[in-house]
C-alpha positions in Angstrom: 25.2 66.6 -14.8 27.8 63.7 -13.6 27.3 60.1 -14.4 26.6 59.3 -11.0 23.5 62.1 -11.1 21.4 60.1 -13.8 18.8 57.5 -12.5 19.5 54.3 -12.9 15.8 51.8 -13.0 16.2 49.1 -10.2 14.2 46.3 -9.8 11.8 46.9 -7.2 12.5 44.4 -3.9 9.0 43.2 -4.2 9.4 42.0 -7.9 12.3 40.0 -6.8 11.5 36.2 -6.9 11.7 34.6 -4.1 14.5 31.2 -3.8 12.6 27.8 -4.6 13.5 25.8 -1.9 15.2 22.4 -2.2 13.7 19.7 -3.7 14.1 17.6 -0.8 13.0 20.2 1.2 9.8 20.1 -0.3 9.4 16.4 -0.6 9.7 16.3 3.0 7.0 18.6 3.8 4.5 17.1 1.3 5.1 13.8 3.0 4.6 15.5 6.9 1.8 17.6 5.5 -0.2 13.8 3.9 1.2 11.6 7.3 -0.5 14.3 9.6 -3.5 14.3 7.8 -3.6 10.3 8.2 -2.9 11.0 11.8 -6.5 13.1 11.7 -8.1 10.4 10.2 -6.9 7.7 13.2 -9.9 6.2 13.9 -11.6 6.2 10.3 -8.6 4.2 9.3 -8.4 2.1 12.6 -11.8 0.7 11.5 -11.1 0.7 8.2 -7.9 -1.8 8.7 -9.5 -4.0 11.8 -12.7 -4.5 11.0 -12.4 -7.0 7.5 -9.4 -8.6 9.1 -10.5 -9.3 12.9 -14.1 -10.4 12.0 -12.2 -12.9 8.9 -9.8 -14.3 11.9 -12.7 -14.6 14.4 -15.0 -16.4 12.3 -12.1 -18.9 10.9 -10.3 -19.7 13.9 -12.9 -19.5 16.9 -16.6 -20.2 15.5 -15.4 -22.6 13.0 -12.8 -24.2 15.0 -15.3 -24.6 17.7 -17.7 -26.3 15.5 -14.9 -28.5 14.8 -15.1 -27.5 10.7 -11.2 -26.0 10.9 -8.4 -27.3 12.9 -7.1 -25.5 16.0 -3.5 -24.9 13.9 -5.5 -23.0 10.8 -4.5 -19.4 13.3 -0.5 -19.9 11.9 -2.0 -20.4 8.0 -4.2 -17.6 8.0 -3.3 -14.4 10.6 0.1 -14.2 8.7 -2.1 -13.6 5.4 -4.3 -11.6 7.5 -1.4 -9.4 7.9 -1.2 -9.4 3.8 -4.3 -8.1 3.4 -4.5 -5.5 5.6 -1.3 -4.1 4.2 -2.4 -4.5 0.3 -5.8 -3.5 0.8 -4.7 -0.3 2.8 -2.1 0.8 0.9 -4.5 0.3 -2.2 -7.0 1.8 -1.5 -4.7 5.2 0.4 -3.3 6.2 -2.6 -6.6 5.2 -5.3 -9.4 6.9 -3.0 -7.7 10.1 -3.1 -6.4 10.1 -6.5 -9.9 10.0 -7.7 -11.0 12.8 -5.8 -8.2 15.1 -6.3 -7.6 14.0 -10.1 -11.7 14.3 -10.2 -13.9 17.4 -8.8 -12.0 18.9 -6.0 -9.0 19.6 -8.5 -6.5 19.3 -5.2 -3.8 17.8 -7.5 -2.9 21.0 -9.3 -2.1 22.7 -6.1 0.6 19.6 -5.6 1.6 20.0 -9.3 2.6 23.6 -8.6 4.9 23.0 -5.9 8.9 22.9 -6.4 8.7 19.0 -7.1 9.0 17.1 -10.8 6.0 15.2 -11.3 7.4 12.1 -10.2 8.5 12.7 -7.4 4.9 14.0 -6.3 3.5 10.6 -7.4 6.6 8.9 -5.6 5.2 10.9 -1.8 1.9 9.3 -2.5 3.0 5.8 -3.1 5.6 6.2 0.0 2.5 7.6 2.5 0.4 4.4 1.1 3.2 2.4 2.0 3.8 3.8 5.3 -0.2 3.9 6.4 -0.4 0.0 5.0 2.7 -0.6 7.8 0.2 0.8 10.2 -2.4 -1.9 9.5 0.2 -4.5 9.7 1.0 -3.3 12.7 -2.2 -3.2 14.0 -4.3 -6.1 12.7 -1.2 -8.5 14.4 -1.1 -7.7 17.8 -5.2 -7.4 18.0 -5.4 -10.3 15.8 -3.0 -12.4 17.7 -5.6 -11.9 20.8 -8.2 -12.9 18.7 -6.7 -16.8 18.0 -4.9 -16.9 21.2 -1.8 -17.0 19.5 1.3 -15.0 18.1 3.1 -16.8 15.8 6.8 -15.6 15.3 9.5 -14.2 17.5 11.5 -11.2 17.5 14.1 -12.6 15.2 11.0 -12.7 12.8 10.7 -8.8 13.0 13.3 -7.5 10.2 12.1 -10.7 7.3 8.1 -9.5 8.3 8.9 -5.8 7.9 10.5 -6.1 4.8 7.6 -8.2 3.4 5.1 -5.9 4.6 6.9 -2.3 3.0 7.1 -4.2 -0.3 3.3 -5.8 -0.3 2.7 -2.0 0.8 4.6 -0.7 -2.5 3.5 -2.6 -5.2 -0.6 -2.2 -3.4 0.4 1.6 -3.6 1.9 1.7 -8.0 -1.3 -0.7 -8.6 -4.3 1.6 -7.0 -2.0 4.6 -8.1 -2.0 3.0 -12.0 -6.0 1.9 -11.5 -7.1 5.5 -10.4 -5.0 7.4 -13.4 -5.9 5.0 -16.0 -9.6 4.3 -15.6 -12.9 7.4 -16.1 -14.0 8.6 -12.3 -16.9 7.0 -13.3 -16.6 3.1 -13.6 -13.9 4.2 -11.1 -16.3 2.1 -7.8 -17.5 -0.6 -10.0 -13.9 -1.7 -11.2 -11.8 -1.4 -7.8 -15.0 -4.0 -6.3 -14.0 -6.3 -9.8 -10.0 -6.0 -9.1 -9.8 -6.0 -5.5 -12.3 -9.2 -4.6 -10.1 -11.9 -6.4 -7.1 -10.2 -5.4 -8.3 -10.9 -1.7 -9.8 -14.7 -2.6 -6.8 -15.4 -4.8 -3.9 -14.0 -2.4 -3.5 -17.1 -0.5 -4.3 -15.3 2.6 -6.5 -18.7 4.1 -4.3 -21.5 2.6 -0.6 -22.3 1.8 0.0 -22.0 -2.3 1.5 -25.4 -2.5 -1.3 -27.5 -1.2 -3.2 -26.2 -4.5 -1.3 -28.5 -6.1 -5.0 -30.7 -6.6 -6.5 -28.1 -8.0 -4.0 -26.7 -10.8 -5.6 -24.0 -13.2 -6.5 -22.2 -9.5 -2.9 -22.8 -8.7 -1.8 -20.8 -11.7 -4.1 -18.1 -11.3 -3.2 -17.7 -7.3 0.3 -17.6 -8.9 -0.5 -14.4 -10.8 -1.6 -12.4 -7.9 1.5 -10.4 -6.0 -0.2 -10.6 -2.5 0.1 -14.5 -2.8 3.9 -13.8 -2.3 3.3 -11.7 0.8 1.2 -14.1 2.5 3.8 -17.1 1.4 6.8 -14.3 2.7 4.9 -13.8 5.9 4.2 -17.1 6.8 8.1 -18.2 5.9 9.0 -15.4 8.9 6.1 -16.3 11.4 5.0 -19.6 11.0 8.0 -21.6 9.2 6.6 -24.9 10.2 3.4 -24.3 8.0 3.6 -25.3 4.4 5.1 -21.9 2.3 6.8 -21.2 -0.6 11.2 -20.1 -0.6 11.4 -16.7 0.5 13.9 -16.4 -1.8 11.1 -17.1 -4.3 8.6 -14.4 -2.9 11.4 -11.6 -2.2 12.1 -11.6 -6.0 8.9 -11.9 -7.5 7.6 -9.1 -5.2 10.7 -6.9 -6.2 10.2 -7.8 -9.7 6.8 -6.5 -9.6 7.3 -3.9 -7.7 9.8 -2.4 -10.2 7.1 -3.1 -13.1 4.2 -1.8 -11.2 6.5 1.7 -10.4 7.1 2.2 -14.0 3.6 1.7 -14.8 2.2 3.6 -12.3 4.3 6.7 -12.8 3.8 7.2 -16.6 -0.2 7.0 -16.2 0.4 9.3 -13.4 2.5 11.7 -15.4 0.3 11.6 -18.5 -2.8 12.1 -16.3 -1.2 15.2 -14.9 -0.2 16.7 -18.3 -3.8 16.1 -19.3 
């Protein structure tokens, strides 16, 4: 007997695993996989984003203004903080909803744990789909709106500031209701997002300008705390610079400030919510 006549063991080809594919690769697909999903839930959403906002902007600037309670300018003060709220409140509430569930009975997060992606990066697709669906509302609650109040405030030279606004109002909306639905129990989970989100929507300076608080100080402060005060302030600076608004300079750091903080925080609790 030869060398060549003794059997050698081989790995069978089944048993051989298969490549991981890229990181990016993967990233990509989660992302296609959560927008199409979104794109199945078009009109859910659609309501979701107009109804709040439209019925806010019709009450305001027509039934109020036609009772002679508001002035016929209050449409430039409050659609571009319309705008803000549609975009925080959508992009909070696309990346808590979910979280709860999948975090919560349906399990669904473990099958996104297992793919090829550190956990990170699987909490960074959800906060950049939250982003992307709360650039949706904004771009849907101003066009309708604008028919609403009979006016579009802004040009197209307006378009790039308002975009940039918008994407970071969407961000740090997405790390907070990311950090809310990892941090608190599934079930005080409803109660606490109605507790959060109502003064961020009444202290956002959605339906005034912050600096004509100045009379009223301690609400001042506290309107000063709130991130989507700085989006409102940021959109009205790009589509209604003749109202009342704070620097944009101001507003584009203090929303990149907070968006870095808000990232940090909302990636650890996601991270040690996953390992649990």
């Amino acid at each position: 007997m030869t060398l060549t006549d003794i059997p050698v063991d081989r790995p069978a080809a089944s048993s051989v695993a298969a490549p991981r594919p890229p990181v990016a690769r993967a990233f990509g697909a989660i992302l296609l996989r959560d927008l199409l999903v979104s794109g199945k839930d078009f009109w859910f959403i659609l309501a979701q984003v107009l109804l709040t906002p439209l019925f806010m902007l019709f009450i305001f600037t027509r039934v109020l203004t036609m009772q002679g309670i508001v002035g016929a300018g209050f449409a430039n003060i409050l659609l571009p903080g319309t705008v803000a709220l549609a975009t925080f409140t959508t992009s909070l509430q696309s990346v808590a909803v979910p979280l709860v569930k999948e975090f919560g009975f349906t399990r669904e997060i473990e099958d996104r744990l297992l793919s090829p992606l550190p956990t990170a990066l699987v909490a960074v697709g959800k906060l950049v789909v939250a982003t992307i669906r709360g650039l949706f509302a904004a771009a849907l609650v101003y066009p309708v709106g604008a028919l609403v109040v009979g006016t579009a405030p802004g040009s197209w030279s307006a378009l790039p500031l308002s975009v940039l606004f918008v994407l970071l109002a969407g961000w740090v909306a997405a790390a907070l209701g990311m950090t809310l639905a990892t941090v608190l129990p599934l079930q005080r989970i409803q109660a606490t997002f109605s507790l959060f989100v109502t003064p961020i929507i009444w202290t956002g300076c959605v339906h005034y300008p912050w600096q004509r608080l100045a009379e009223i100080r301690w609400f001042q402060v506290a309107t000063a705390a709130n991130p989507m005060t700085y989006a409102a302030e940021g959109l009205r600076a790009a589509l209604a610079p003749q109202v009342t608004h704070l620097p944009v300079g101001v507003c584009l750091l203090v929303l990149a400030a907070v968006a870095v903080v808000t990232t940090v925080a909302a990636l650890w609790t996601f991270i040690r919510r996953a390992v649990k």
